[in-house]
C-alpha positions in Angstrom: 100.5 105.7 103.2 103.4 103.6 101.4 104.3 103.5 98.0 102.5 100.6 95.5 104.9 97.6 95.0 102.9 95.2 93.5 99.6 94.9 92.8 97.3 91.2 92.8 95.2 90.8 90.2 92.8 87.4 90.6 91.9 86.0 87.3 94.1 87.6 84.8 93.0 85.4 82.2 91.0 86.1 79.5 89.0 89.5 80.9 92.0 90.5 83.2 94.7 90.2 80.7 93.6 93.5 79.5 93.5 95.4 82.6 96.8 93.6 83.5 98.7 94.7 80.5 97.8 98.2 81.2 98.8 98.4 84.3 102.5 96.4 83.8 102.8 99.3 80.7 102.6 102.5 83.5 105.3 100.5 85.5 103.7 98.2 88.0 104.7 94.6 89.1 101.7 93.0 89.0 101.4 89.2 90.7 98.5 87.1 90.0 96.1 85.7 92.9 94.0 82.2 92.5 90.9 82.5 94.0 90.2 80.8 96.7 89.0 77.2 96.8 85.8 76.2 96.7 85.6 74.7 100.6 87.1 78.1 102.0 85.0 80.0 99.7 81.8 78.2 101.0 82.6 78.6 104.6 83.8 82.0 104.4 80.8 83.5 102.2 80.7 84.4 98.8 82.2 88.6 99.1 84.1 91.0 96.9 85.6 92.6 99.9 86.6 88.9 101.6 88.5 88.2 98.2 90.2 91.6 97.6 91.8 91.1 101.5 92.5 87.0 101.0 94.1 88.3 97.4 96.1 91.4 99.4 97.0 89.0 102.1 98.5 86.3 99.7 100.6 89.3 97.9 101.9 90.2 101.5 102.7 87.1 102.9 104.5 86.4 99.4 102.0 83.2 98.6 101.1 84.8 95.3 103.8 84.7 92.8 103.1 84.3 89.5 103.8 86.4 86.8 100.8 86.8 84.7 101.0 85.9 80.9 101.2 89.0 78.8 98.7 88.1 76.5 100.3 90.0 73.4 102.5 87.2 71.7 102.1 84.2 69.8 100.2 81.2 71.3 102.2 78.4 70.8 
């Protein structure tokens, strides 16, 4: 097993702002994943598993790139 580069986070808004600022403070680059649309959503199924592998998948292939906010400054 390989060594954690980056990790995808899907919805790092409000509720995953937490969870993403924790994990950026023990060191890790964390990218954040759009869910899928709605049309590949509805003819793929509804799963936890089929999003975690779309989300891994966009990481991989370098699709995913944005930085998520930190969500500890000023909102201006």
């Amino acid at each position: 097993m390989g060594a954690i580069e980056q990790i995808g986070l899907e919805g790092t808004g409000c509720v995953g702002a937490g969870l993403s600022r924790w994990m950026r403070q023990r060191g890790h680059r964390i990218v954040e994943v759009n869910r899928p649309d709605r049309q590949t959503r509805r003819r793929r199924g509804k799963s936890d598993a089929v999003d975690a592998e779309a989300a891994a998948r966009a990481v991989q292939a370098g699709t995913a790139t944005a930085i998520p906010k930190t969500g500890d400054g000023a909102v201006g």
